[in-house]
N, C-alpha and C positions, 0 to 999 in steps of 0.2 A: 751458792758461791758467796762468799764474803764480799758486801756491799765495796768495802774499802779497796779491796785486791781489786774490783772489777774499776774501780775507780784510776786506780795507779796503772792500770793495765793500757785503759785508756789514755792516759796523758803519756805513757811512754809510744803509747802505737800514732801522738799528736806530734813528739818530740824526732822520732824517726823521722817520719813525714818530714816535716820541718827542716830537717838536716840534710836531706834529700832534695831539697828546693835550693839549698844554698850552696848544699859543696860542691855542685861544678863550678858555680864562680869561681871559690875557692881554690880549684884545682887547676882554672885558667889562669890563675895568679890575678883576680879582678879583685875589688873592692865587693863585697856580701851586702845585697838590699836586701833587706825585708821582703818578702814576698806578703801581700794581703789578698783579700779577697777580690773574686771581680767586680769590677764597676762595668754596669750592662746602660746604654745606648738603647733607647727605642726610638726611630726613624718609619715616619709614613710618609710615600709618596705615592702618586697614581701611576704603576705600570702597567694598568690593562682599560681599556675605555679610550672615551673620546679623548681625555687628559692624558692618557702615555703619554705624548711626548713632552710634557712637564719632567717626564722621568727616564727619561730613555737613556739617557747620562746615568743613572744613579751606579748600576753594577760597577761600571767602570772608577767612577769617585769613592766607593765604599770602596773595591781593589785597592786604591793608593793609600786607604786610611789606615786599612789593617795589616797595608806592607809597612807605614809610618810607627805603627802602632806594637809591632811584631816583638819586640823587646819586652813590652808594657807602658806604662805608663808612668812616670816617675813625680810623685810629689814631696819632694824634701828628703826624708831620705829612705821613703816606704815608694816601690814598685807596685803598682796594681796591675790585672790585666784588666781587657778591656774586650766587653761582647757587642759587638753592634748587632742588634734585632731588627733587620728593617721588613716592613708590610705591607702591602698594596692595598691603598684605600679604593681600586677600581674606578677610579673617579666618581663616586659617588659619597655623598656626605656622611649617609647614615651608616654606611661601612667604614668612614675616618672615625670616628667616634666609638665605634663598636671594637676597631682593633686597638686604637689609642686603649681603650678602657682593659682590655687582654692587657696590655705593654705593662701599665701600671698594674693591676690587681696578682694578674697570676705573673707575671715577667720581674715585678719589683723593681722596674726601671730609673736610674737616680737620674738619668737625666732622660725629657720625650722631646726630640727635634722631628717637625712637618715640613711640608714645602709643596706648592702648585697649587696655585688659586684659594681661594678665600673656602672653596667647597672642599680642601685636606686644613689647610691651615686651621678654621674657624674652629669646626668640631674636636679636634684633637687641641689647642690651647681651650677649649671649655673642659674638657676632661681636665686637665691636669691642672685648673684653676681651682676644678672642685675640688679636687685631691689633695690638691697642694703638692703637685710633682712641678720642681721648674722643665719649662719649657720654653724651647727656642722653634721662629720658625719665620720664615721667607717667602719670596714669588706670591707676592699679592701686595694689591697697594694697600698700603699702610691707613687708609679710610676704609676701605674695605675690610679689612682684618678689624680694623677698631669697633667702629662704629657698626660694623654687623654684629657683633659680638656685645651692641649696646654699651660701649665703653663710656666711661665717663670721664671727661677729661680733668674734672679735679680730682678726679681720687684715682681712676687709670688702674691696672689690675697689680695682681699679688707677685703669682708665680711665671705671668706669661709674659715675653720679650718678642720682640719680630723688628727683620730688618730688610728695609725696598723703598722704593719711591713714592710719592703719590700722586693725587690726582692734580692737584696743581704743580706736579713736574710733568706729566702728560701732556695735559693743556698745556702748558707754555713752550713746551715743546712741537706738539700740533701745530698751533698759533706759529709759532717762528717757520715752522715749513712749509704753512700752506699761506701764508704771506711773503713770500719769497718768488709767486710764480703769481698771474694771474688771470682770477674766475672772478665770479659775482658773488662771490662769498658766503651762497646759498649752501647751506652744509644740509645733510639727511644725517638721522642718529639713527644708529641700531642696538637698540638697549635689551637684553633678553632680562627674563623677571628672575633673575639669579642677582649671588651678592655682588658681582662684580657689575652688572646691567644697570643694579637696582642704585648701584653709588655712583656710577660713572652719570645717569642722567637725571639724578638728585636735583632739585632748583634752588638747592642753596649749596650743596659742596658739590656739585659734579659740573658739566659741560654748560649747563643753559644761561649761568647767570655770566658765565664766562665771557663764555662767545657773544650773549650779547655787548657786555662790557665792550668789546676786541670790534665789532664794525660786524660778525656774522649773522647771519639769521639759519635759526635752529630751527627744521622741522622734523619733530618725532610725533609718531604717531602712537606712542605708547610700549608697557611692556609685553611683549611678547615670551610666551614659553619657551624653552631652550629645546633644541630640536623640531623645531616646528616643520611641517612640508609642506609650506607653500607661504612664498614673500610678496604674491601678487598686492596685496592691501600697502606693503612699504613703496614698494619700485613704483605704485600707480600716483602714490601721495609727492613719491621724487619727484616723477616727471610732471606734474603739476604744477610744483614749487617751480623747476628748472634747478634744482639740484645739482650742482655742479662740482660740489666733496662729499663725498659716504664716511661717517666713522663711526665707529662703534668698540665694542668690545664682545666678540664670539667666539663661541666653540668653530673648529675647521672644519666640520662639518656643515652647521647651519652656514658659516660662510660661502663654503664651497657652493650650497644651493642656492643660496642667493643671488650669489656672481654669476652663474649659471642662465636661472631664469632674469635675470637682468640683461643679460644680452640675447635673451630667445624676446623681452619685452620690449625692447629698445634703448633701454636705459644705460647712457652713454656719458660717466661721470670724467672732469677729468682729472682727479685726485681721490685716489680711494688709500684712505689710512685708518687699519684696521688694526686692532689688539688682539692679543691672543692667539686668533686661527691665522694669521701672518709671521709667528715668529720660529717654525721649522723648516728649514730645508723641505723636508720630505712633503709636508702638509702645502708648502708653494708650489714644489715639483707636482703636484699632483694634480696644478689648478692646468695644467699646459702651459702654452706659449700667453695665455689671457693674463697670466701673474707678472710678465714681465713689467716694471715700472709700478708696481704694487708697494705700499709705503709701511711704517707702523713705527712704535716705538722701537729704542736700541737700549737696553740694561746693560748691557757686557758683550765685548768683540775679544778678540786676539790682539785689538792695537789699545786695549787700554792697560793705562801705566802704570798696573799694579803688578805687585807680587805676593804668592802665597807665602805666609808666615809658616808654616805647616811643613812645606816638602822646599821652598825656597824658588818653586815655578813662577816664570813671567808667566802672565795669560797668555802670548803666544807659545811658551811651552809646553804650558796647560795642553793649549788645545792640540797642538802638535803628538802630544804623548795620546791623545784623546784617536785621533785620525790614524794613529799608525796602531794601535790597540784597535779598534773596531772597524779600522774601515771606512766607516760613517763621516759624513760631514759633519763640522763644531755645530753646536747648540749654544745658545744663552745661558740656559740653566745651570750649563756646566761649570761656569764661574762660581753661580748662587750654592749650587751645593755641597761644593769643595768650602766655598768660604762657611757655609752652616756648620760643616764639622771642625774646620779650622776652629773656630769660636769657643765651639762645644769643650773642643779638647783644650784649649787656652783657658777655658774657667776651671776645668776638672784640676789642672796643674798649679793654677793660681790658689784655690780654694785651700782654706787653711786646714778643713778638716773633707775631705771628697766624703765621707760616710757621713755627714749632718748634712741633712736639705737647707736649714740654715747661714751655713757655710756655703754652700753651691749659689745661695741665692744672693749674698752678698757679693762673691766673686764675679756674678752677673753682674750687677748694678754698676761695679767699679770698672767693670772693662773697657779698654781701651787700646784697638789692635787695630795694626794695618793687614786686611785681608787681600785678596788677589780680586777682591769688587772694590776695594776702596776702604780708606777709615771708619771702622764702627765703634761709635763711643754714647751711652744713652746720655744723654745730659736732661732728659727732662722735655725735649723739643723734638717734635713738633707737639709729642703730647709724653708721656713717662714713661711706655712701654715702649716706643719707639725708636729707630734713629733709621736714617735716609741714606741711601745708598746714590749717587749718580747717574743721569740720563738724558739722550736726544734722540735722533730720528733718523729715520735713514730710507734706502728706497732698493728693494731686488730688483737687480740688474741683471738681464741672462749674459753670460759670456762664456762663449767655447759649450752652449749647450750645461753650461754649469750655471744653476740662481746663485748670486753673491750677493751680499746684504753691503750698503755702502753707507756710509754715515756721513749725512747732508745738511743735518745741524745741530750747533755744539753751543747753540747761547746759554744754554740752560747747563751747562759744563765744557768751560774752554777746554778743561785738561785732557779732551779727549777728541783726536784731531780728524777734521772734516777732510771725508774722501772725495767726494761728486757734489755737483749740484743737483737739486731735486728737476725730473722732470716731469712734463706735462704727458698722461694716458694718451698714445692714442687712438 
């Protein structure tokens, strides 16, 4: 066959095509966009392991993205579609790293968003640092994500962004609740040899230079591996001190055991504020009626005064559309992960050209949006890849046989208003 005819054949079999994308507008009497190629989303979260409920939200959040999204995407006056890819890193690290590297290599993902714990986040912004895929991602403190990932604070990374609180929002938050009631100010640390363990009881950025600062005295007995079975060596070193706060940062698991054999030991704190394994419904419900009065950090409720830029949800609609779609009680998360694609999709629309990584990456730098977690704008602070989201504390309350999370202080962000006072375990 004639090179040239095969050539013409194909541009008209391109033209068809083409004509075929636009004339139903057409025919609806609309304005005709361009139609382009897809722009593909790669998303890891943990939905199966000790970390699911980092993700337990996610089906639900991708549902409203791809009903938001269901049109395309419009930049200027090119329509793209849009494939979100998301993949369960099982909460383990070296599976976050192995699917990120699938997402970029064979997937060709323009943009890779992570979320939950420093062990999804970590490994998937190294991929895509190597790569040079931008990459957004969330649900870890902002020392954690950095500084595990060996960040350096003058030079700060390329392609990688991440937005949360840190460890000096933690602590000052800590600090404000558990000075509000009074113990001997003997705190026990439960630090497991993980990235979030390893920075929360750092003696220069985590808990210990802190608290000492603040009037505490810190006894930790070291790192401990994550899933460990048996706490006898912490609760023996507590009840020594006379321990009268527990905090840490755990999987709900090792918590659940510790709590456990801490009241088969004797060990009777009366402030226990815990990270992590304290922030799901499901994961307190499970501790019994021992959870009631159980404290930890608060990232995002229903009563904070945001709204999605995205679908135009307060966070109490958020959650409300959340609860009557699953059933399920709100999560935290479910703020963070709405706002990670909110972002995503505000740079994709911003970006002067969505097909240059260039362009995507610039669109990052400049952002400046109010998400349904609050203001996210990078300026450079606390360190270049960063910016800070808002946070305080709070304590589950049983009521009506339901744990309800109350928020019991707000120094560390007035804009977000104090339900109870903290009380005393007893």
């Amino acid at each position: 066959m004639n090179p040239n005819r095969l050539w013409h054949r194909r541009d008209l079999l391109k033209a068809i095509a083409a004509t075929a994308i636009v004339a139903p507008a057409i025919l609806r009497g609309e304005t005709a966009i361009t139609a382009r190629r897809i722009i593909k989303i790669g998303y890891v979260s943990p939905l199966t392991g000790p970390l699911a409920g980092f993700g337990e939200a996610d089906r639900f959040i991708l549902g409203q993205v791809r009903s938001a999204l269901a049109q395309g995407l419009v930049n200027g006056d090119v329509t793209y579609g849009v494939e979100i890819i998301h993949k369960d890193s099982q909460s383990n690290a070296s599976r976050a790293s192995e699917v990120a590297l699938e997402l970029i290599r064979r997937e060709k993902v323009d943009l890779l968003l992570a979320a939950g714990t420093p062990d999804t986040t970590n490994p998937v912004a190294d991929q895509a640092e190597a790569h040079e895929t931008l990459c957004l991602t969330t649900v870890a403190p902002w020392q954690s994500y950095f500084f595990g990932r060996n960040g350096n604070p003058a030079k700060g990374f390329t392609w990688t962004y991440h937005f949360f609180w840190g460890l000096e929002d933690v602590i000052a938050a800590y600090l404000t609740l558990w000075s509000s009631v009074e113990t001997n100010r003997v705190v026990g640390g439960l630090f497991p040899n993980d990235g979030d363990g390893n920075a929360w009881g750092d003696v220069r950025i985590g808990f210990p230079p802190s608290l000492k600062e603040a009037g505490f005295k810190l006894v930790d007995t070291g790192r401990f591996e994550p899933f460990v079975e048996d706490f006898t060596e912490q609760i023996s070193a507590f009840k020594t001190a006379r321990v009268e706060i527990v905090t840490g940062v755990l999987a709900a698991p090792d918590f659940a055991l510790f709590w456990t054999q801490a009241a088969k030991q004797g060990l009777k704190p009366k402030v226990v504020t815990v990270a992590k394994a304290l922030l799901f419904p499901s994961s307190v419900a499970a501790l019994g009626t021992r959870a009631d009065g159980l404290s930890s950090e608060i990232w995002w409720t229903p009563n904070h005064p945001f709204k999605s830029g995205l679908t135009g949800q307060s966070a109490r609609e958020l959650v409300d559309a959340y609860v009557h779609a699953t059933g399920r009680p709100w999560t935290q998360p479910i703020g963070f992960a709405h706002a990670l694609f909110e972002v995503a999709i505000d740079i994709l629309k911003r970006a002067k050209n969505p097909d240059d990584s260039a362009s995507l990456l610039e669109a990052m730098k400049t952002t400046d949006y109010n998400s349904v977690v609050g203001p996210l704008k990078w300026t450079g602070e606390p360190v270049k890849n960063v910016t800070k989201t808002p946070l305080v504390a709070g304590q589950w309350r049983k009521m009506d046989n339901i744990f309800n999370l109350v928020v019991c202080e707000n120094k560390t962000a007035p804009e977000i208003p104090v339900q109870e006072k903290l009380n005393l375990l007893s």
